[in-house]
C-alpha positions in Angstrom: -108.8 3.2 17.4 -108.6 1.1 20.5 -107.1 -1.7 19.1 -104.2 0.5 17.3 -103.3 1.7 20.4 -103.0 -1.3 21.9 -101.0 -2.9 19.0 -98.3 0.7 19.6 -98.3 0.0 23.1 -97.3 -3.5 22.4 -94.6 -2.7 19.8 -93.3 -0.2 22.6 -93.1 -2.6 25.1 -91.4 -5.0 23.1 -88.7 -2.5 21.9 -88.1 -1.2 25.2 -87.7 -4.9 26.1 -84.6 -5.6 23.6 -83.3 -2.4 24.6 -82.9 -3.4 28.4 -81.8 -6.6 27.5 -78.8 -5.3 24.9 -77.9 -2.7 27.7 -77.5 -5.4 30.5 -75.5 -7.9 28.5 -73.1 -5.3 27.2 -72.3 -4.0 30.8 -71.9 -7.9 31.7 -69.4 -8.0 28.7 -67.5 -5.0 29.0 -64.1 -5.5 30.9 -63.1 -3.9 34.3 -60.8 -1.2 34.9 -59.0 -3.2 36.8 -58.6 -6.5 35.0 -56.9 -9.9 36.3 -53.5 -10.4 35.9 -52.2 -13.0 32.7 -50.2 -15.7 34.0 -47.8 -15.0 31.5 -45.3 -17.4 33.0 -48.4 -20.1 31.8 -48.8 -18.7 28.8 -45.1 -19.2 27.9 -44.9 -22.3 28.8 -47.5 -23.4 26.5 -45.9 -21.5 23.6 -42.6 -23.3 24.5 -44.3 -27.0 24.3 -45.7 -26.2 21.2 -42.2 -25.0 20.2 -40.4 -27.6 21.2 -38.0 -29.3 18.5 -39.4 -32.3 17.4 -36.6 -34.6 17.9 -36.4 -33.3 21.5 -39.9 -34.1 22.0 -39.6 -37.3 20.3 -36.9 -38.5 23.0 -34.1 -38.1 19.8 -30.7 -36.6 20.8 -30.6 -32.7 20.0 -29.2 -31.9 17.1 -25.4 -31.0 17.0 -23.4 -27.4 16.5 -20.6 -25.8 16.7 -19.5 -22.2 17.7 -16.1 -20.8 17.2 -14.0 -18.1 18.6 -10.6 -16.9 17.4 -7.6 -15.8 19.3 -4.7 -13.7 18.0 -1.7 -13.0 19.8 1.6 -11.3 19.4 4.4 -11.2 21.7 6.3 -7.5 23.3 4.7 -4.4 23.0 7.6 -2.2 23.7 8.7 1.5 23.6 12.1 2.9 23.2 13.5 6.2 24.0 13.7 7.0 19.8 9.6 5.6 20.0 8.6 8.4 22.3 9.8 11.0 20.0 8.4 9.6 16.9 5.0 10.0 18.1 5.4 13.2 19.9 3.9 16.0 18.5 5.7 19.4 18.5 2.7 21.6 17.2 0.1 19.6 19.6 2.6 18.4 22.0 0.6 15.5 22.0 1.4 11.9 21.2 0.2 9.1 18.9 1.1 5.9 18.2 -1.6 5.0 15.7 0.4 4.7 12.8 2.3 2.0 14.2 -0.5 -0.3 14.0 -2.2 0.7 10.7 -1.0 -2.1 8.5 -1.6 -5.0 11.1 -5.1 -3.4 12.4 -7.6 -5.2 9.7 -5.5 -8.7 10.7 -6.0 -7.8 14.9 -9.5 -7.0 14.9 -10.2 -10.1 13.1 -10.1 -11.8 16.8 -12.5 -12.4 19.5 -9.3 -11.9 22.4 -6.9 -10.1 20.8 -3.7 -10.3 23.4 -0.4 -8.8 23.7 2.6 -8.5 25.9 2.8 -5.2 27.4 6.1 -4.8 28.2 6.2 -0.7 29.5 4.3 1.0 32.4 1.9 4.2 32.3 3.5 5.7 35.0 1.6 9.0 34.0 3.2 12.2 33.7 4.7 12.4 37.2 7.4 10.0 36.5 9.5 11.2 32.8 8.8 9.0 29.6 11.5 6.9 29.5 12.7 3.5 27.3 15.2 0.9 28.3 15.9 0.6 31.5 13.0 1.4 33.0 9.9 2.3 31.0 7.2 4.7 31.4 5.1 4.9 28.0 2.2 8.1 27.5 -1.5 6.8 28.3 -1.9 7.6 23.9 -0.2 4.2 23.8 -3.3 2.4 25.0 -5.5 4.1 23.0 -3.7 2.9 19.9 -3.7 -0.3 21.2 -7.3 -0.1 21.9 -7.5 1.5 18.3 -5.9 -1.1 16.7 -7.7 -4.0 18.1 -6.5 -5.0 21.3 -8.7 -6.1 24.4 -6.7 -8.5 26.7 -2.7 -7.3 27.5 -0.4 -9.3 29.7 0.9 -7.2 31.9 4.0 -9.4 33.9 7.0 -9.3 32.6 10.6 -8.2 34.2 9.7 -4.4 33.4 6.1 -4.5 35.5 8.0 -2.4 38.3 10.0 -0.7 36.9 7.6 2.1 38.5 7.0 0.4 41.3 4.0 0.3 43.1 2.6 3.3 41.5 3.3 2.6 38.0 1.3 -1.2 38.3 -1.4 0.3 39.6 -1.7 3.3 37.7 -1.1 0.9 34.5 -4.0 -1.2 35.7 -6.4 2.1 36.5 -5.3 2.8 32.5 -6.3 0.1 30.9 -9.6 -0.9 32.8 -10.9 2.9 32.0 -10.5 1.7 28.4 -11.9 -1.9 28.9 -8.9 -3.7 28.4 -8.9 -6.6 30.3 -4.7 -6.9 32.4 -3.5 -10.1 33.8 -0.6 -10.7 35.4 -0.8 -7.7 37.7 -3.1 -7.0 40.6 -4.1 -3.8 43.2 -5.1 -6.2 46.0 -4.7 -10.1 47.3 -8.5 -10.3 46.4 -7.9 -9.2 42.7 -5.0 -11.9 42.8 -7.2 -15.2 43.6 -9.5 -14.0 41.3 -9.2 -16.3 37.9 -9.9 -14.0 34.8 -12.1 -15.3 32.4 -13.1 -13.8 29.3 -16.0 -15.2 27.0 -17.0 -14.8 23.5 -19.4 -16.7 21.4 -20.4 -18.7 24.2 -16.2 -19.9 24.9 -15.2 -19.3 28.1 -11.5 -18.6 28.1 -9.2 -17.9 31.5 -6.7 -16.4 31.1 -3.2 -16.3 33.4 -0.1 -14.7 33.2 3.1 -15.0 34.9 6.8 -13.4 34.8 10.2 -15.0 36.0 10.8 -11.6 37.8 11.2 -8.2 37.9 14.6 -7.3 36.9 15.8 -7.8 40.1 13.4 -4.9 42.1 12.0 -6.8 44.8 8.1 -6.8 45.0 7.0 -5.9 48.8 6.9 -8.4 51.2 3.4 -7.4 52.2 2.1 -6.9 48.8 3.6 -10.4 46.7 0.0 -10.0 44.7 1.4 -7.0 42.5 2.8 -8.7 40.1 2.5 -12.7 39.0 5.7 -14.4 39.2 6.7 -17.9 38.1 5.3 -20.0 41.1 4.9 -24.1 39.8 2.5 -24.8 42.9 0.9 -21.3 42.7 0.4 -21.9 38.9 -1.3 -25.3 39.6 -4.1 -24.2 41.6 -4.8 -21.4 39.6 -5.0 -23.7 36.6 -7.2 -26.4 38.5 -9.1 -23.3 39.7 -9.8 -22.5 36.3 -11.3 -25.6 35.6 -13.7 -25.7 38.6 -15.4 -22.6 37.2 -15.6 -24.9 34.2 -13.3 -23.1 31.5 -13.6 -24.1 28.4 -9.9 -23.3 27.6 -7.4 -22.2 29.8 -4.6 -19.9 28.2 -1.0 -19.1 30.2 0.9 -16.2 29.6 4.4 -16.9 30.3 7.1 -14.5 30.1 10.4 -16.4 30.1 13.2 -18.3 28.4 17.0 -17.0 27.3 17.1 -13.3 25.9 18.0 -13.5 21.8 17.9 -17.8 21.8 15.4 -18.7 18.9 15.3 -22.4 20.4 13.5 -22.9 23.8 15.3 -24.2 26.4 14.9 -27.4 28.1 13.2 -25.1 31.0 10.6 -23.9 28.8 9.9 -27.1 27.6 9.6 -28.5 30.8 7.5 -25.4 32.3 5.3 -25.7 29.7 4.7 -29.1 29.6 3.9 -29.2 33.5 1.3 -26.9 33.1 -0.6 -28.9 30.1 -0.3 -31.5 31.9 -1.8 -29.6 35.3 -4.8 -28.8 32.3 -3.8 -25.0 30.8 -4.8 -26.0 26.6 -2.5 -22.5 25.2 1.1 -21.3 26.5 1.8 -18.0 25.2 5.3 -17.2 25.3 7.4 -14.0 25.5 11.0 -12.2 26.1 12.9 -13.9 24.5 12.7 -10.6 21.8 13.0 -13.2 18.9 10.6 -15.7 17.6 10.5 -19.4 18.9 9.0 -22.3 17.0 5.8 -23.2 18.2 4.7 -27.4 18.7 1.4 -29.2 19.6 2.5 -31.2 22.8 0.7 -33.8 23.9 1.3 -35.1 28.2 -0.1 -37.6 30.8 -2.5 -35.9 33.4 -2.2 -36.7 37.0 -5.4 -39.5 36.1 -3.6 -41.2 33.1 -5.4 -39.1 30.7 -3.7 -38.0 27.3 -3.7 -34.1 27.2 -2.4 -32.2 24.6 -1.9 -27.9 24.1 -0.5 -25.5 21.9 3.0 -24.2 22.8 4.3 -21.2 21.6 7.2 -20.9 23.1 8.2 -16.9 21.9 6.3 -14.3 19.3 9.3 -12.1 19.6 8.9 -8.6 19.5 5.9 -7.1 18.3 7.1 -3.7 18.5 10.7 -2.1 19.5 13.1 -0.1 18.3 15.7 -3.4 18.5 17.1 -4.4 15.2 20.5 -5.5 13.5 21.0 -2.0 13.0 21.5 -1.1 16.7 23.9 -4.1 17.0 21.4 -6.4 18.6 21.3 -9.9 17.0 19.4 -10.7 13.8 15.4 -10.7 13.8 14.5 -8.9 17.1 13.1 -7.0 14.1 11.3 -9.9 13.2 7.2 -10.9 15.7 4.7 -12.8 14.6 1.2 -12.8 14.3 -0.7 -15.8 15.9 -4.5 -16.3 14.5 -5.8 -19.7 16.4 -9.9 -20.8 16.0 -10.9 -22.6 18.5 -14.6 -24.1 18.3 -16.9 -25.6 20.7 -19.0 -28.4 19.6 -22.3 -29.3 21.0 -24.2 -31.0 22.6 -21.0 -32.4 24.5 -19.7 -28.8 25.0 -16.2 -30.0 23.4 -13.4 -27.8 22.7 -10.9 -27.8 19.6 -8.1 -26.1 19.0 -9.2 -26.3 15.0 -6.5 -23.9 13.5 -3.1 -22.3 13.4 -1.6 -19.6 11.2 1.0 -17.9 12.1 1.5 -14.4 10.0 5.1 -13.2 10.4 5.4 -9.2 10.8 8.6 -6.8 10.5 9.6 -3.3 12.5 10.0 -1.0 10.1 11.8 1.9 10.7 12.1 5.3 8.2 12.8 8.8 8.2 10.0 11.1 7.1 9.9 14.7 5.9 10.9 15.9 9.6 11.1 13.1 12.2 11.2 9.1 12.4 8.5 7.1 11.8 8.0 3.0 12.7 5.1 0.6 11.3 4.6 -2.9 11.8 4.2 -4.8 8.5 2.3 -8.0 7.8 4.9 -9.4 5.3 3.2 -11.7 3.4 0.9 -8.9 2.4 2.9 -6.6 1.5 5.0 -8.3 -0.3 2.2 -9.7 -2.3 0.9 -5.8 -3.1 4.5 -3.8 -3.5 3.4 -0.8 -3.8 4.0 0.9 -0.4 5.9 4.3 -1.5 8.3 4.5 1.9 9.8 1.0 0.8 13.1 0.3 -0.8 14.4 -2.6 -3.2 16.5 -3.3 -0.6 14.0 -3.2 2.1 11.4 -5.7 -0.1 14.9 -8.0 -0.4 14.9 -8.1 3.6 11.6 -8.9 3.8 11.4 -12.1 1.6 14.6 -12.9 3.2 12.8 -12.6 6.6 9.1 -14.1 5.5 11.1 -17.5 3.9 13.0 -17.9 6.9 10.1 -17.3 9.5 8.0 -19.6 8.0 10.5 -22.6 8.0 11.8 -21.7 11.2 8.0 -21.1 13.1 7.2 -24.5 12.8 10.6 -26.1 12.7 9.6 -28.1 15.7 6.5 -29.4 14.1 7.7 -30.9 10.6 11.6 -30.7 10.4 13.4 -28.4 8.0 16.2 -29.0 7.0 19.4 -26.3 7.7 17.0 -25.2 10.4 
């Protein structure tokens, strides 16, 4: 009896034993509430070296790549007295300029910087809606724009004032609220040295924009910043400015050259080749209201160095209510489309301008069941489809008339044409 309470005393003890010891190495193990911080700065730096490329970690040279970007451009966005009444609306007494944009919309928002040539002011409603001479356009015309593709506008060009003061700023307050990027204009001196750039897919583009005047309304003496106009010095150091905040491309909006001439002048050959040759890669022309040939140009920087851009010395107009039919000279009817790819090829961050295509476009201008309508057409395309119901025979002659003698006449200056 003795002895078998001795060996349960034992067995006891020894239980008791394990249980003490379990209990004290599971507090040891158990973590704080208030556990040390990870050094999670350590920790990636370890995942990167294990993720390192192995050529990189070798010592071989990274492997190369290329981004791309593509820019599309037309020339002036204009609106005319007849315009205005087209997109008003008597039952809403709204208006809407949508429809003018519908056909080329799918071809716009095909770009990364999708630019035009705003060549009207929104004024607001405190000043009447008005065409030629001095325009004042509803704020519905930016949100077709917006709706149809556009994010970067040019906003100097000879009708900039005709509001004044009031109507570049109040253009300006527009079409930031809808996060369109203006340039060309300013509200203050500080706006003015600014250098816009805008990138996409890793392209950093500036982009400047300048105007041979106003129409003859003086800016004010103490506010020159309003509007851009064409300044060779000034131009320079923005251009040089550009590249110290190391643009990949710099693009110039210039609006300039002979009203109606479909050759550029020796001025606008000369303008534009100063400023490739001060480093801008893309001149964009406008308001001339017809379409100029466009040629690669290739200069002698200040250094020695070959440079060479893209000039495009007029898209024409994009939309107006000019044509032959209102006794102005043939194809103010007639813009253009501009669709350019640009890629950037690494490691050596180098730009090309890979691409041009130019896509010709026509006004045209109907009468609906009750009121005028106006639509730009791609021409190409729809001449390929025929089968738009509010076009004539006559009107599909016109436009293979047009779309033969754009495309000889776009790059006339390129490859020579004969007749041209």
């Amino acid at each position: 009896m003795k002895d078998s309470v001795i060996r349960h005393l034992r067995r006891l003890i020894i239980v008791l034993c394990i249980l003490s010891f379990t209990w004290i190495m599971g507090c040891e193990a158990s973590p704080s509430t208030d556990p040390a911080p990870v050094n999670h700065d350590a920790a990636d730096a370890s995942s990167d070296s294990k993720n390192e490329p192995e050529d990189e970690a070798a010592g071989l040279p990274p492997e190369p790549y290329t981004v791309e970007g593509t820019l599309i451009a037309v020339g002036d966005i204009m609106v005319h007295y007849p315009q205005l009444t087209a997109a008003y609306s008597v039952t809403t007494a709204t208006y809407s300029f949508d429809e003018t944009f519908t056909e080329v919309a799918p071809i716009l928002k095909r770009g990364d910087w999708v630019i035009g040539n705003l060549e009207t002011t929104l004024a607001g409603p405190r000043y009447p809606y008005t065409g030629y001479p001095q325009f004042n356009s509803p704020d519905e015309l930016a949100d077709a724009l917006v709706n149809a593709g556009f994010n970067i506008l040019g906003t100097a060009n000879n009708h900039a004032f005709d509001r004044r003061e009031d109507g570049v700023l109040r253009t300006l307050e527009q079409l930031r609220a809808r996060n369109i990027v203006a340039v060309g204009t300013h509200a203050s001196p500080e706006e003015r040295d600014q250098i816009q750039i805008v990138s996409k897919n890793g392209i950093d583009m500036a982009l400047l924009a300048y105007t041979y005047g106003t129409n003859g309304i003086p800016l004010p003496e103490d506010k020159p910043y309003l509007v851009n106009l064409i300044d060779e010095e000034q131009m320079k150091r923005d251009i040089e400015r550009a590249r110290e905040l190391h643009a990949d491309v710099v693009t110039v909006l210039l609006h300039y050259g002979n009203e109606y001439d479909r050759k550029p002048s020796a001025y606008q050959k000369e303008l534009a080749e100063k400023l490739i040759r001060c480093g801008a890669d893309i001149i964009l022309g406008s308001h001339t209201h017809v379409v100029q040939p466009y040629e690669w140009m290739e200069t002698t920087d200040a250094s020695g160095q070959t440079r060479k851009g893209l000039v495009i010395y007029s898209m024409g107009n994009f939309i107006s209510n000019q044509g032959p039919e209102h006794n102005l000279p043939l194809y103010t009817d007639v813009g253009v489309i501009f669709e350019i790819q640009i890629l950037k090829h690494y490691p050596e961050e180098r730009i090309e301008i890979a691409a041009v295509e130019s896509i010709p476009t026509w006004v045209h201008k109907y009468r609906g069941a009750s009121k005028r309508h106006y639509r730009i057409l791609p021409l190409e395309e729809v001449l390929t489809e025929q089968d738009d119901k509010w076009l004539t025979e006559q009107d599909y002659a016109l436009m293979a008339s047009y779309l033969n003698e754009m495309n000889h006449h776009l790059q006339s200056m390129i490859v020579p044409v004969q007749g041209d």
